[in-house]
C-alpha positions, -999 to +999 in steps of 0.1 A: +509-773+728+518-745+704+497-710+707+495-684+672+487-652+679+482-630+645+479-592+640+478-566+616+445-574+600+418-539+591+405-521+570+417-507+538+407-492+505+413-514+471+449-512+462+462-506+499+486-526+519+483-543+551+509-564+568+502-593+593+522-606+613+516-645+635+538-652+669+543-688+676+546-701+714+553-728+734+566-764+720+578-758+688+599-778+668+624-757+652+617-779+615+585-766+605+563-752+578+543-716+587+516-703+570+490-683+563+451-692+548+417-675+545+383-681+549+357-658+528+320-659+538+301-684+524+336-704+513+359-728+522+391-715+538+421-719+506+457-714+513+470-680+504+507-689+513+535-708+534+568-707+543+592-740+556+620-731+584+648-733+557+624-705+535+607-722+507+576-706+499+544-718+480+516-691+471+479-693+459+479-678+419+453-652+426+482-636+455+511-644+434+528-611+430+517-594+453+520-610+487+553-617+505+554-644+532+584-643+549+593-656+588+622-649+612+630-682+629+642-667+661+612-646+671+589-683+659+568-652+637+558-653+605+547-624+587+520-618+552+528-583+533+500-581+513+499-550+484+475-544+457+449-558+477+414-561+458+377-568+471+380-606+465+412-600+493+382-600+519+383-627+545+394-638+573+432-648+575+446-675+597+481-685+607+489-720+606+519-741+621+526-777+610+549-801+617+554-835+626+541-830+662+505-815+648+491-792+632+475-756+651+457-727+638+455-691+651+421-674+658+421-654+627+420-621+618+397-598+600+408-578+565+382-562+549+390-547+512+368-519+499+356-508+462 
């Protein structure tokens, strides 16, 4: 069993920054993709961005540019900077953890974007 705790999600004004951050416990293979993906109301959850164990990175267009994943493989954590943020930003984000073993999800957590 793997456990994802994230963090870092608020509240902030268009054009802010928030950074979140996702601790991975228990079995974890040390080969593995990380990620992170939101779910708007009313929408299906999309990818916004992962990262593999050796670093390669694959983002959504509507974050490229301004969103950073990035990970440190000794703390199992993988982290979302996320600048610029804009209304549309709004949802709620979850970590994901895959590899050959399964597949997990963290509980989420809430950013909120104001006009």
């Amino acid at each position: 069993q793997v456990q994802l705790v994230e963090s870092g999600g608020g509240w902030v004004q268009s054009g802010g920054s928030l950074r979140l951050s996702c601790a991975a416990s228990g079995r974890i293979v040390s080969v593995n993709t990380m990620g992170w993906y939101r779910q708007a109301p009313g929408k299906q959850r999309e990818l916004v961005a992962t990262i593999t164990s050796g670093s390669i990175t694959i983002y959504a267009d509507s974050v490229k540019g301004r969103f950073t994943i990035s990970r440190d493989n000794a703390k199992n954590t993988v982290y979302l900077q996320m600048n610029s943020l804009k209304p549309e930003d709004t949802a709620v984000y979850y970590c994901n953890l895959d590899h050959y073993t399964g597949n997990w999800w963290g509980r989420g957590t809430q950013v909120t974007v104001s006009s």
